[in-house]
N, CA, C and O atoms as CSV, one atom per row, in Angstrom:
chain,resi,resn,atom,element,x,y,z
A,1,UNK,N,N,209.159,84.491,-48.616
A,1,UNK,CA,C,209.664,83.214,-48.170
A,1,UNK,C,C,210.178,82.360,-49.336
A,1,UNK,O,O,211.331,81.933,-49.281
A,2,UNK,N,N,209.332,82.062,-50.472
A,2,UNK,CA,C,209.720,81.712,-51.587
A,2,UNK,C,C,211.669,81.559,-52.222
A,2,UNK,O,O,212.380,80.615,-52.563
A,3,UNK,N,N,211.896,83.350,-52.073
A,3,UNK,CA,C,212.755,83.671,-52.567
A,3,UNK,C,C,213.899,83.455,-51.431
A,3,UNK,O,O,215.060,83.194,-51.743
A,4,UNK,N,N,213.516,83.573,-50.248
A,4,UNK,CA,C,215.006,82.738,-49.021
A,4,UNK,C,C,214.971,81.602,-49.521
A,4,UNK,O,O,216.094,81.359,-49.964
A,5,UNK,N,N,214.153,80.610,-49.722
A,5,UNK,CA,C,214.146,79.191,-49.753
A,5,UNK,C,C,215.124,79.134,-51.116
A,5,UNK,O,O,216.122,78.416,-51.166
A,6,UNK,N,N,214.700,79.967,-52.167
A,6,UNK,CA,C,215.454,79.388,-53.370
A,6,UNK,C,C,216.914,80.248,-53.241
A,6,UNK,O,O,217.954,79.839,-53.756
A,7,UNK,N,N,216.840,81.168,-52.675
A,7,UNK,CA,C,218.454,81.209,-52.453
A,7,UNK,C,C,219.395,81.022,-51.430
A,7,UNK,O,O,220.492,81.579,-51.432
A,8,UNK,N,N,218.960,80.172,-50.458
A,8,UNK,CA,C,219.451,79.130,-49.440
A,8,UNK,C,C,219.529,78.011,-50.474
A,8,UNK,O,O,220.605,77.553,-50.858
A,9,UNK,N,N,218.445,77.629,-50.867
A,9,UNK,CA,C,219.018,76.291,-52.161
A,9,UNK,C,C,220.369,76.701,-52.937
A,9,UNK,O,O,221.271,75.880,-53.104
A,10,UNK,N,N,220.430,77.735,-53.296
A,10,UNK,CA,C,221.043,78.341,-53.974
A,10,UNK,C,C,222.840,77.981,-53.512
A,10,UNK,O,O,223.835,77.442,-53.996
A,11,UNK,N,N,222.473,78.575,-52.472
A,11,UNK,CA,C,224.268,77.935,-51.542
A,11,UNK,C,C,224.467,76.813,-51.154
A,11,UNK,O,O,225.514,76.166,-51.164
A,12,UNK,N,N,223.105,76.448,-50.669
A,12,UNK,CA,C,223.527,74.943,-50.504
A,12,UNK,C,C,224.509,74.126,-51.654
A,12,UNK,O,O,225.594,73.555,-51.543
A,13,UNK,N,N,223.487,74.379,-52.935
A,13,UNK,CA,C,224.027,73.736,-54.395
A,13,UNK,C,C,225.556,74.168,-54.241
A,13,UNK,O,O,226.328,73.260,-53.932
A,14,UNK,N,N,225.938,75.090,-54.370
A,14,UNK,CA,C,227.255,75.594,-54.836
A,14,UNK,C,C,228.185,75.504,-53.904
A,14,UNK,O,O,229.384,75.585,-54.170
A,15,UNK,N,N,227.569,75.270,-52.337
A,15,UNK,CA,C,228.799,74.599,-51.611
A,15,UNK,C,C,228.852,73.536,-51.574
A,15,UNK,O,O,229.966,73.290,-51.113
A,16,UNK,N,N,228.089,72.188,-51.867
A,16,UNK,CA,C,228.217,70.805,-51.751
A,16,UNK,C,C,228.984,70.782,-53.142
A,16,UNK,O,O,229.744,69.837,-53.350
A,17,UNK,N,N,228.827,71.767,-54.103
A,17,UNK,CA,C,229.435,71.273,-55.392
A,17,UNK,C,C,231.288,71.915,-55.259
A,17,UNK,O,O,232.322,71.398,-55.683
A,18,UNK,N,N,231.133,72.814,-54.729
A,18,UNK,CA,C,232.606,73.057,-54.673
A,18,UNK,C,C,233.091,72.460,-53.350
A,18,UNK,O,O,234.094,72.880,-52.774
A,19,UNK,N,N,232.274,71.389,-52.867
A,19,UNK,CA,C,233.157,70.426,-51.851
A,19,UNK,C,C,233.197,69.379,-52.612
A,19,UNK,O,O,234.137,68.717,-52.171
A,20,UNK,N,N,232.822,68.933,-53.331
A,20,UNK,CA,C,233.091,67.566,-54.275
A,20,UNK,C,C,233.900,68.050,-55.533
A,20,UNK,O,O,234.335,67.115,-56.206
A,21,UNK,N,N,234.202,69.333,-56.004
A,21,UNK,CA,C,235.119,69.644,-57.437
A,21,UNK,C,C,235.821,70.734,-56.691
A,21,UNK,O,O,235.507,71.810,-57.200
A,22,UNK,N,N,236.554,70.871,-55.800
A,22,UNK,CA,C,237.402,72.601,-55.225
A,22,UNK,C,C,237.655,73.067,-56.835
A,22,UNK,O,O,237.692,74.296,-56.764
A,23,UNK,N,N,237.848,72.679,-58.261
A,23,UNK,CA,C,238.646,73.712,-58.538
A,23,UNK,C,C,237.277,74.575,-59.619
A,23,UNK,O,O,237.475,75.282,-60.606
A,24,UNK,N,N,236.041,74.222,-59.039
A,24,UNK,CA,C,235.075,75.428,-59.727
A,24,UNK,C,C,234.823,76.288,-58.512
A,24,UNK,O,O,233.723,76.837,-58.445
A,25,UNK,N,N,235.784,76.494,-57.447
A,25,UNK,CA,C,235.678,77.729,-56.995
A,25,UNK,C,C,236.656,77.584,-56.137
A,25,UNK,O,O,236.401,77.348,-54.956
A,26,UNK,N,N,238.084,77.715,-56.647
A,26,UNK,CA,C,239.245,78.060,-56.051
A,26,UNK,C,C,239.016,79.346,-55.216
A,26,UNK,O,O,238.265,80.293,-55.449
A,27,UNK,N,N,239.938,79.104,-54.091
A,27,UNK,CA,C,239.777,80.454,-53.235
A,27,UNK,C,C,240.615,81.953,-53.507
A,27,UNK,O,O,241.796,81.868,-53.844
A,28,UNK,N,N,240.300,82.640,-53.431
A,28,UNK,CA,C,240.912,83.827,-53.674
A,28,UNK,C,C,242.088,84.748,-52.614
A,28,UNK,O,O,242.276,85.034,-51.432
A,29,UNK,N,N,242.502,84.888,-53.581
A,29,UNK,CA,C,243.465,85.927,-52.680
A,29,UNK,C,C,243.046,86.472,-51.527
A,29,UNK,O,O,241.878,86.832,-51.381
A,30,UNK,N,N,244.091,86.604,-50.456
A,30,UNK,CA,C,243.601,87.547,-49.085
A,30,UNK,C,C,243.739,89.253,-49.338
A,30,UNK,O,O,244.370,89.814,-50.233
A,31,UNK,N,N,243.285,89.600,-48.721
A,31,UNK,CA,C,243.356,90.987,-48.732
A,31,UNK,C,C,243.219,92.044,-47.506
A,31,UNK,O,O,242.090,92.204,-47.042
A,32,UNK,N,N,243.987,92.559,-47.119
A,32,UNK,CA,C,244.222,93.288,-46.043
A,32,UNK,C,C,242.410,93.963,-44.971
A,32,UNK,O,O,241.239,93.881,-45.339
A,33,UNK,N,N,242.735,94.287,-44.251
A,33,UNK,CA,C,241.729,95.289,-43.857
A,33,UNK,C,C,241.636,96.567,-44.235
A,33,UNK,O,O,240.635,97.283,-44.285
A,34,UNK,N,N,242.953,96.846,-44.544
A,34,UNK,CA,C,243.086,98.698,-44.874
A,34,UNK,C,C,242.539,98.357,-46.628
A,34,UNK,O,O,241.915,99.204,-47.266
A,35,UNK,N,N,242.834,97.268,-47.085
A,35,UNK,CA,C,242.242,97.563,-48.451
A,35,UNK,C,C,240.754,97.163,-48.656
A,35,UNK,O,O,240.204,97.583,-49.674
A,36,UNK,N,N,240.206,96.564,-47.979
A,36,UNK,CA,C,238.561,96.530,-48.007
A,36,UNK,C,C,238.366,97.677,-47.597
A,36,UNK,O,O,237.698,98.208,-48.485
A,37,UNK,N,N,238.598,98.669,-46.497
A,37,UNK,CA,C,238.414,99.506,-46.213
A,37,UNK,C,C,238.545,100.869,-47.328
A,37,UNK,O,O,237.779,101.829,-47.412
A,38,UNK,N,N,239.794,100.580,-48.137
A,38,UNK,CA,C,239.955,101.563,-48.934
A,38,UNK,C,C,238.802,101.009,-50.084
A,38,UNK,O,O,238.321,101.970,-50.685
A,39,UNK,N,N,238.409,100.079,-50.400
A,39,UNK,CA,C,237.203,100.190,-51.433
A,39,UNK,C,C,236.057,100.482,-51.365
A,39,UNK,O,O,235.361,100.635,-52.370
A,40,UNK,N,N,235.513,100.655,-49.833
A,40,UNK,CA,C,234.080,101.218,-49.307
A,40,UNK,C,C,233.550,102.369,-50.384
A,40,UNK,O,O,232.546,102.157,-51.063
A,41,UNK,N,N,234.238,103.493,-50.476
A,41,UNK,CA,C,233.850,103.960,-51.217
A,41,UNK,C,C,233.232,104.254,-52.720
A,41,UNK,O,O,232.407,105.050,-53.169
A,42,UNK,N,N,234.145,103.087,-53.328
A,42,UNK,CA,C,233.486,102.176,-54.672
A,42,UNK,C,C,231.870,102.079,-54.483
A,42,UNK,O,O,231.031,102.480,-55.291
A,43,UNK,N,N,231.668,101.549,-53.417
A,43,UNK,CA,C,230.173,100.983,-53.595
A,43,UNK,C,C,229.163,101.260,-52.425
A,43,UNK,O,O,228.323,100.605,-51.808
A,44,UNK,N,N,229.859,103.107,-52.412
A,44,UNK,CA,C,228.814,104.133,-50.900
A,44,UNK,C,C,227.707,104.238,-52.416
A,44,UNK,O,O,226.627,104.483,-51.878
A,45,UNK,N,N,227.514,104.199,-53.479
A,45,UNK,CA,C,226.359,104.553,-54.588
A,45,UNK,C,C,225.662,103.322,-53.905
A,45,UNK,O,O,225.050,103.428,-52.842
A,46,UNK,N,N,225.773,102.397,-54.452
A,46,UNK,CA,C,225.069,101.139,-54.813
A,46,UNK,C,C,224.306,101.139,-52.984
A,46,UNK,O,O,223.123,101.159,-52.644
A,47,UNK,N,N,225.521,101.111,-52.180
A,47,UNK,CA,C,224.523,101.156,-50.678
A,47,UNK,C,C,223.398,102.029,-50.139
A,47,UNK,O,O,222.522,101.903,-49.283
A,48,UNK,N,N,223.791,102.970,-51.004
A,48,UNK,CA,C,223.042,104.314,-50.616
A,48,UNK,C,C,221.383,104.143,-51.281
A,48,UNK,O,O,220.363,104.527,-50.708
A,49,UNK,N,N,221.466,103.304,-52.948
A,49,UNK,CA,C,220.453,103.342,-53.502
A,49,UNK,C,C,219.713,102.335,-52.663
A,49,UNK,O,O,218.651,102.876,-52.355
A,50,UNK,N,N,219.778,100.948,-52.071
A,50,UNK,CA,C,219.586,100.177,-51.675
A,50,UNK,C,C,218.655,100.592,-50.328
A,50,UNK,O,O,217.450,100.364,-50.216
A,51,UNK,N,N,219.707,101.405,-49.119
A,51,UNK,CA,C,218.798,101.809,-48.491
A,51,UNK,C,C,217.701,102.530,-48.700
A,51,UNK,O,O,216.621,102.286,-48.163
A,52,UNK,N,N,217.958,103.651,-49.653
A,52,UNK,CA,C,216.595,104.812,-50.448
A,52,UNK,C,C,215.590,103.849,-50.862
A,52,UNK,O,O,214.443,104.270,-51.008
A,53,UNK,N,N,215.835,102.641,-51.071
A,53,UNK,CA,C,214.918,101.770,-51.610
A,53,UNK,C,C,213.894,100.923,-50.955
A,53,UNK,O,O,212.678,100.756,-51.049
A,54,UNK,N,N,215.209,100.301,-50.019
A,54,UNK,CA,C,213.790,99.259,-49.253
A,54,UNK,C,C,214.083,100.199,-47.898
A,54,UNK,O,O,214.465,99.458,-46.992
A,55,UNK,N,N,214.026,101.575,-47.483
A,55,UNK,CA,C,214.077,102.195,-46.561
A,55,UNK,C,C,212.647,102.675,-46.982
A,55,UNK,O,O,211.603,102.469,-46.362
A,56,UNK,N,N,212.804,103.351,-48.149
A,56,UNK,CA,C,211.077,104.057,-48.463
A,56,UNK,C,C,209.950,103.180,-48.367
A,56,UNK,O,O,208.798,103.501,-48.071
A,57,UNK,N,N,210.549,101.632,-48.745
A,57,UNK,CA,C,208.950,100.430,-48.834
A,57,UNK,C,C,209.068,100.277,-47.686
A,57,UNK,O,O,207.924,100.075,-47.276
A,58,UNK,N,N,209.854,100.236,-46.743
A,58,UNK,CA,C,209.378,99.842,-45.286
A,58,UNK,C,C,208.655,100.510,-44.196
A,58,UNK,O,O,207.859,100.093,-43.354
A,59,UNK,N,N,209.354,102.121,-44.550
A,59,UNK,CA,C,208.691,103.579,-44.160
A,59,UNK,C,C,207.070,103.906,-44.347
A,59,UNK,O,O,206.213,104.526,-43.718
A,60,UNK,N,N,207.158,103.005,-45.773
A,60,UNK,CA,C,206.084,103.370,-45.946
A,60,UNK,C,C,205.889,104.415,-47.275
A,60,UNK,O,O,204.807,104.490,-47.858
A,61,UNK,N,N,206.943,105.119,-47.631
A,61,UNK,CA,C,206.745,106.343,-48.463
A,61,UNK,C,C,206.420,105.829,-49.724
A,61,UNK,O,O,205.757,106.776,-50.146
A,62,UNK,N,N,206.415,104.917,-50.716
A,62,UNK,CA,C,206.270,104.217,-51.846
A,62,UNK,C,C,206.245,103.298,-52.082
A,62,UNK,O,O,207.158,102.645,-51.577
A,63,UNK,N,N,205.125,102.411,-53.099
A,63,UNK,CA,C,204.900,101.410,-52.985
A,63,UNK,C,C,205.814,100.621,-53.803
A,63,UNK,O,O,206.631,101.200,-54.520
A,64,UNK,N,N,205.706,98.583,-53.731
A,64,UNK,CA,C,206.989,98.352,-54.650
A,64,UNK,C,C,207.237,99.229,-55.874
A,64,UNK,O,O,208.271,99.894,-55.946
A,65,UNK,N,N,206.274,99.249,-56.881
A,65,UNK,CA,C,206.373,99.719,-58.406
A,65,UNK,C,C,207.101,101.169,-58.190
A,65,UNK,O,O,208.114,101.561,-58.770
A,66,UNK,N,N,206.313,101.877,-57.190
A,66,UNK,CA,C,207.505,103.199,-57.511
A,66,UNK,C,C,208.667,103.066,-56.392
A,66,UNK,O,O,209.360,104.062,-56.181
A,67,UNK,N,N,208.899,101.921,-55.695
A,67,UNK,CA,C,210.067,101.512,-54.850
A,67,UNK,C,C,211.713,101.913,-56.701
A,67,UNK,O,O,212.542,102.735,-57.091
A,68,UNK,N,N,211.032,100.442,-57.075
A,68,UNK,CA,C,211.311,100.257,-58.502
A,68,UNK,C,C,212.048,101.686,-59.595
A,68,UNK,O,O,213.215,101.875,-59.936
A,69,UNK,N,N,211.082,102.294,-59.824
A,69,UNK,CA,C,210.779,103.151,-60.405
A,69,UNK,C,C,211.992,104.105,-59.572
A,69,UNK,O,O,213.142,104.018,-60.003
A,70,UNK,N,N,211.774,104.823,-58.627
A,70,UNK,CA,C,213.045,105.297,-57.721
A,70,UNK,C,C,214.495,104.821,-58.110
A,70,UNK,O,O,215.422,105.535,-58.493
A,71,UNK,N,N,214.487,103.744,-57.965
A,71,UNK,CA,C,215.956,102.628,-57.921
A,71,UNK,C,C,216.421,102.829,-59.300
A,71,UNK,O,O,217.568,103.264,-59.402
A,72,UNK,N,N,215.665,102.568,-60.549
A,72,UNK,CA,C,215.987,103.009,-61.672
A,72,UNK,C,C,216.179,104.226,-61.997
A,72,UNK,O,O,217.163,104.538,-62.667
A,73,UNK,N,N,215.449,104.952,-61.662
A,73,UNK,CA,C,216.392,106.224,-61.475
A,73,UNK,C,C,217.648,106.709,-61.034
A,73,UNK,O,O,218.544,107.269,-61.666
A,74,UNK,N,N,217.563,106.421,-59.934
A,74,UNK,CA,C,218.855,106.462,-59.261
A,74,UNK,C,C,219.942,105.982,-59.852
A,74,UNK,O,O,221.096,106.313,-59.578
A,75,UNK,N,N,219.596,105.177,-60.689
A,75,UNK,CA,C,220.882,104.277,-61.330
A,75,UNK,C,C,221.093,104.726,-62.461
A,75,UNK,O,O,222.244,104.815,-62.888
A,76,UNK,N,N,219.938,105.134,-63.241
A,76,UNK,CA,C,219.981,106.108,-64.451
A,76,UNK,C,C,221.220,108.008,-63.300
A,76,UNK,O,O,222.045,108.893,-63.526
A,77,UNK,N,N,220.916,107.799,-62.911
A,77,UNK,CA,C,222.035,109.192,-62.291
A,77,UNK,C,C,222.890,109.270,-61.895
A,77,UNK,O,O,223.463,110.304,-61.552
A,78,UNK,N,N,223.448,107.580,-61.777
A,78,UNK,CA,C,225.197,106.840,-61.152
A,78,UNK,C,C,225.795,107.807,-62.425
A,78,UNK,O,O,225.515,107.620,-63.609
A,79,UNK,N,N,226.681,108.883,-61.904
A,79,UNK,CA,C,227.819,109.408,-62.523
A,79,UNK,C,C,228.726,108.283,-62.907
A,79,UNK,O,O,229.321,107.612,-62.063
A,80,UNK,N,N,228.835,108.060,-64.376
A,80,UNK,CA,C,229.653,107.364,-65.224
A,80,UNK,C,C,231.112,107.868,-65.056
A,80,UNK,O,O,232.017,107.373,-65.729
């Protein structure tokens, strides 16, 4: 609970502040559907570790520390 609260604070801050200054977070370019779509694959790693991660602490199969421990691995094996 802690950690929703401080990162709901979190947006709150940064949208009341980029409603009183727009240009510390000008909006960005649009971008198609076919091209979000074409970047899925960029970041099937990063989704994949994520689920292996809090899929195993929820399952049950490992506790946080080797939740952890897993995830760093995994990331130690992201083909460079």
């Amino acid at each position: 609970m802690p950690g929703l609260l401080l990162a709901l604070s979190f947006v709150v801050t940064l949208l009341g502040w980029s409603k009183m200054n727009p240009g510390v977070g000008p909006a960005g370019e649009k971008s198609t559907w076919k091209a979000r779509f074409a970047s899925l694959p960029s970041v099937a790693w990063v989704v994949g570790i994520f689920l292996v991660v809090i899929g195993g602490l929820m399952a049950g199969f490992f506790t946080p520390t080797e939740a952890g421990s897993v995830g760093a691995g995994a990331v130690c094996l992201y083909p460079l």
